[in-house]
C-alpha positions as CSV (number, residue, x, y, z in Angstrom):
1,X,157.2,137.6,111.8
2,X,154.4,134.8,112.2
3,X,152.0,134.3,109.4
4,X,148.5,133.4,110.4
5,X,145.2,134.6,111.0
6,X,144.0,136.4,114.2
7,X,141.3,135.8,116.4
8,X,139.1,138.3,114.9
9,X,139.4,137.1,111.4
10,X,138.9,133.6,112.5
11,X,135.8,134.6,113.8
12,X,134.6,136.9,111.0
13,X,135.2,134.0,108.9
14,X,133.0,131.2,111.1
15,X,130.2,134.2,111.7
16,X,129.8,134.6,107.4
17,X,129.4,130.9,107.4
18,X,127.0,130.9,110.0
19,X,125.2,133.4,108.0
20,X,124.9,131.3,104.8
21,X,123.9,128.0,107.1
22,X,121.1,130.3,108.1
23,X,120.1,131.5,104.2
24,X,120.4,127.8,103.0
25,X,118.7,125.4,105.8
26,X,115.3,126.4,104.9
27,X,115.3,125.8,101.5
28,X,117.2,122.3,101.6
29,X,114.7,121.5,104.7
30,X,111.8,122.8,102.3
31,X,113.1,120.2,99.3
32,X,113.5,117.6,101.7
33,X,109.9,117.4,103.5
34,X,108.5,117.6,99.9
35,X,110.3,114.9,98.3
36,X,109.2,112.9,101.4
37,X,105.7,113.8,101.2
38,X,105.7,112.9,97.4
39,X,107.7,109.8,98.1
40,X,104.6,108.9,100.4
41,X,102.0,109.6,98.1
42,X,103.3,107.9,95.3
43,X,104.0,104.9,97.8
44,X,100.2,105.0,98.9
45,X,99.2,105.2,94.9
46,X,101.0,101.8,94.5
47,X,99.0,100.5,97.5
48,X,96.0,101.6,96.0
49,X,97.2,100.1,92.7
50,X,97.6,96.8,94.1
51,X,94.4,96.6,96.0
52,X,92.7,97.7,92.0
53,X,94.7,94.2,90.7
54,X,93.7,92.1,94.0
55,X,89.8,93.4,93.8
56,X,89.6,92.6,89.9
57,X,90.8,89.3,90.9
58,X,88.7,89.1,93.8
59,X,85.7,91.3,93.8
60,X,82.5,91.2,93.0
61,X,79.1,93.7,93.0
62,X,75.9,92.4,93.3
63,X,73.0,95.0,94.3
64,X,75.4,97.6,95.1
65,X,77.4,96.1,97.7
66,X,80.8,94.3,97.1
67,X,81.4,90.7,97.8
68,X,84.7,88.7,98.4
69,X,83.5,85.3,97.3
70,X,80.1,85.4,99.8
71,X,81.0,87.7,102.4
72,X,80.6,91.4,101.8
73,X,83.7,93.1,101.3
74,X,84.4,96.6,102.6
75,X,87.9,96.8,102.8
76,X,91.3,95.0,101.9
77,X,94.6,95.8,104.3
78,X,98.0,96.2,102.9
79,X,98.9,92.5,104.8
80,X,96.5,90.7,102.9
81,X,97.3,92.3,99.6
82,X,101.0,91.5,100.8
83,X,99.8,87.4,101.8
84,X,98.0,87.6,98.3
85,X,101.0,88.4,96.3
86,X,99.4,91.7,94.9
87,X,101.9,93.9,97.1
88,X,105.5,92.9,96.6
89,X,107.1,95.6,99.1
90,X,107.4,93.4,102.4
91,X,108.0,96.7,104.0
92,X,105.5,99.7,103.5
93,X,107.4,102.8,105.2
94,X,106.4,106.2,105.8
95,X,108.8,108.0,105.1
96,X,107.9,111.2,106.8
97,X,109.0,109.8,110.2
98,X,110.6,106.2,109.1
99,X,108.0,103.9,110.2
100,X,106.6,101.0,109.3
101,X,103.2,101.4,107.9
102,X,101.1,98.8,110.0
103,X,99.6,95.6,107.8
104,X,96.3,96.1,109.3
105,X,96.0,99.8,107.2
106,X,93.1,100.0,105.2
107,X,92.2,100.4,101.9
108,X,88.4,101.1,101.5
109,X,86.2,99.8,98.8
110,X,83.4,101.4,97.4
111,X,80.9,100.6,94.5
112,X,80.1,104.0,92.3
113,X,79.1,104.8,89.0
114,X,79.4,101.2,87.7
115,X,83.1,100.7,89.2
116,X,85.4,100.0,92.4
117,X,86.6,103.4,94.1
118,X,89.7,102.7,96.4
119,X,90.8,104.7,99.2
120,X,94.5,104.5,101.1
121,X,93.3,104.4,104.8
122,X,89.6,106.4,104.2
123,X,86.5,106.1,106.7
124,X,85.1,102.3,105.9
């Protein structure tokens, strides 16, 4: 007599498994898009960290508007806080879809209530 299983148990077998594939995915794909998404935002809080170091180093208001030595200052981008030293990452990724976040992103500057307001990539 041959010991082993039969077709139909094989396949009972691989159709419970497919079953518990089905129950899990959505909760390990649920854990994984927010740990990316909070990987991102704390990367973009760290970019708008550096550009708080680089613009009390570099910043000035006078009459409301902000000034980078004598031209008025709107914006910094993530390459100049890189060129500056302020940024130490040499890569910036998003890491929703892997990319490299371009050098040219902006960080806005605004003057209120007495202080600097920074904004990762807002309408400048």
């Amino acid at each position: 007599m041959k010991k082993g299983f039969t077709l139909i148990e094989l396949l009972a077998v691989i159709a419970i498994l497919g079953i518990i594939l089905m129950i899990v995915m959505p909760s390990i794909t649920g854990i994984l898009n927010r740990t990316q998404t909070r990987l991102n935002n704390e990367q973009k809080n760290a970019v708008v960290s550096a550009a708080r170091q680089w613009g009390v180093s570099n910043l000035i208001e006078k009459d409301g508007k902000i000034y980078q030595g004598n031209d008025e200052k709107k914006f910094v981008t993530i390459g100049e806080l890189k060129d500056s030293g302020f940024l130490e990452d040499k890569k910036v990724q998003n890491m929703v879809d892997r990319g490299e976040v371009p050098s040219d992103t902006k960080i806005c500057i605004t003057y209120e209530d007495y202080q600097f307001v920074y904004e990762y990539e807002g309408d400048c």
